[in-house]
C-alpha positions in Angstrom: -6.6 -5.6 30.1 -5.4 -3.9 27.3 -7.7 -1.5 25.5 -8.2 -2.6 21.5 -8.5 -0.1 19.1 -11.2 0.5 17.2 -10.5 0.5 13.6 -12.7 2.4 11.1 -15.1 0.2 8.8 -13.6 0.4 5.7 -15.7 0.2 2.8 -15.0 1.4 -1.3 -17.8 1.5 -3.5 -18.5 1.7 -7.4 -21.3 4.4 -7.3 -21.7 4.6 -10.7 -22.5 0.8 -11.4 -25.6 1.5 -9.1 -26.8 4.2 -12.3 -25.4 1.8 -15.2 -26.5 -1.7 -14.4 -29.4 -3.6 -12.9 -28.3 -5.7 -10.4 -29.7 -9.3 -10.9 -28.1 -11.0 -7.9 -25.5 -10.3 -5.8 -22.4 -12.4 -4.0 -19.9 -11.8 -1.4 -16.9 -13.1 -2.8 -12.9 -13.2 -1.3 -10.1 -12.1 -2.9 -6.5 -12.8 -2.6 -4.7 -9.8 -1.8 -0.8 -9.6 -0.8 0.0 -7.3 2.3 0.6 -4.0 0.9 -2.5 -4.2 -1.1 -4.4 -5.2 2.2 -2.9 -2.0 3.6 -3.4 0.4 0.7 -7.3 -0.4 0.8 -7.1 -0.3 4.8 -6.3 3.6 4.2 -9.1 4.3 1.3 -6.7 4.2 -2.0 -9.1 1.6 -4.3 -11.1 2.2 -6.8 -13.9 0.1 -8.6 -14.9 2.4 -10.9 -13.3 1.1 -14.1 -13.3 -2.6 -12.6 -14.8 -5.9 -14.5 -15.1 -9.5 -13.7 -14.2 -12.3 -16.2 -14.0 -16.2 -16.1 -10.5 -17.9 -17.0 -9.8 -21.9 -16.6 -12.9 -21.6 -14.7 -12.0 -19.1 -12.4 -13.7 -15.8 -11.7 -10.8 -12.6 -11.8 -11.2 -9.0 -11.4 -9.2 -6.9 -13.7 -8.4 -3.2 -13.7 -9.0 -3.2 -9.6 -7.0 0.3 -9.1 -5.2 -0.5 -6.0 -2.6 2.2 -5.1 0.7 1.0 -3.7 1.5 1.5 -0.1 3.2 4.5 0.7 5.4 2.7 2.8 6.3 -0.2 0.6 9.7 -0.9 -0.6 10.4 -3.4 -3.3 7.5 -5.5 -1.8 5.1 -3.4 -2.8 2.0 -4.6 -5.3 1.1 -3.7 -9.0 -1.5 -0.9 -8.8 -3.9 -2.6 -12.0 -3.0 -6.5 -11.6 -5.5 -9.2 -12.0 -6.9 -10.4 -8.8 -8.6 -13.6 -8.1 -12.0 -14.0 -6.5 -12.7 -16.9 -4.3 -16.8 -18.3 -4.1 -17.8 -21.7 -4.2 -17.6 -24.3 -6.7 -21.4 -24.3 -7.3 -21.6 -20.5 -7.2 -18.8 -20.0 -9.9 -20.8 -22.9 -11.7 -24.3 -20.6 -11.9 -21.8 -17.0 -12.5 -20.4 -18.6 -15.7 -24.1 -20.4 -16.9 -25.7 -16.5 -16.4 -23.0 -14.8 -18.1 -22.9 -17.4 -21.6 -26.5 -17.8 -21.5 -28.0 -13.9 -20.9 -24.9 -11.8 -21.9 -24.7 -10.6 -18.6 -21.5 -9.4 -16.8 -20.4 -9.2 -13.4 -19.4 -5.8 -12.0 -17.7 -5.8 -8.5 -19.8 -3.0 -6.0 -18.2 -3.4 -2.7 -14.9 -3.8 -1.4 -15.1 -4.6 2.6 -13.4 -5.7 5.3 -15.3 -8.8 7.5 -14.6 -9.5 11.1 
């Protein structure tokens, strides 16, 4: 049997949003990520700290995402600040867009993870 490696849980968090906002609910959402982006995060270059969701076409994207490109990407490699879509369910996008025209509330990513 072959031993498997034990990869490190990576995990990149917005600490300041924890000081600026009060968190009303909270969603684990995907997000569509090409390769190199997948790998950047993999080795801790993200940050959330200037990051903001926002509804288009009924859609939920993140902008401003700082995603560094991968060290050893060639002309494959990402956009550090592109929009990125997030992926939750049709009644869950539904309930994020009602909160945020009826309350002026805004959604602020927290967490970036990696699930098993």
């Amino acid at each position: 049997m072959a031993k498997e490696k034990k990869k490190a849980n990576v995990e990149v968090l917005n600490r300041k949003a924890i000081y600026e906002y009060q968190f009303l609910q909270e969603f684990d959402a995907g997000i569509m990520l090409t390769g190199t982006e997948v790998k950047s995060i993999r080795d801790g270059n993200a940050n959330l700290s200037d990051a903001y969701c926002l509804f288009e076409h009924g859609e939920l994207w993140v902008r401003n995402l700082y995603i560094a490109e991968y060290k050893y990407g060639t002309d494959a490699n990402h956009l550090p600040r592109r929009n990125r879509k997030l992926l939750l369910r049709k009644p869950e996008l539904r309930k994020l867009e009602r909160g945020i025209k009826e309350k002026g509330s805004t959604i602020v990513p927290f967490k970036i993870f990696f699930s098993e």
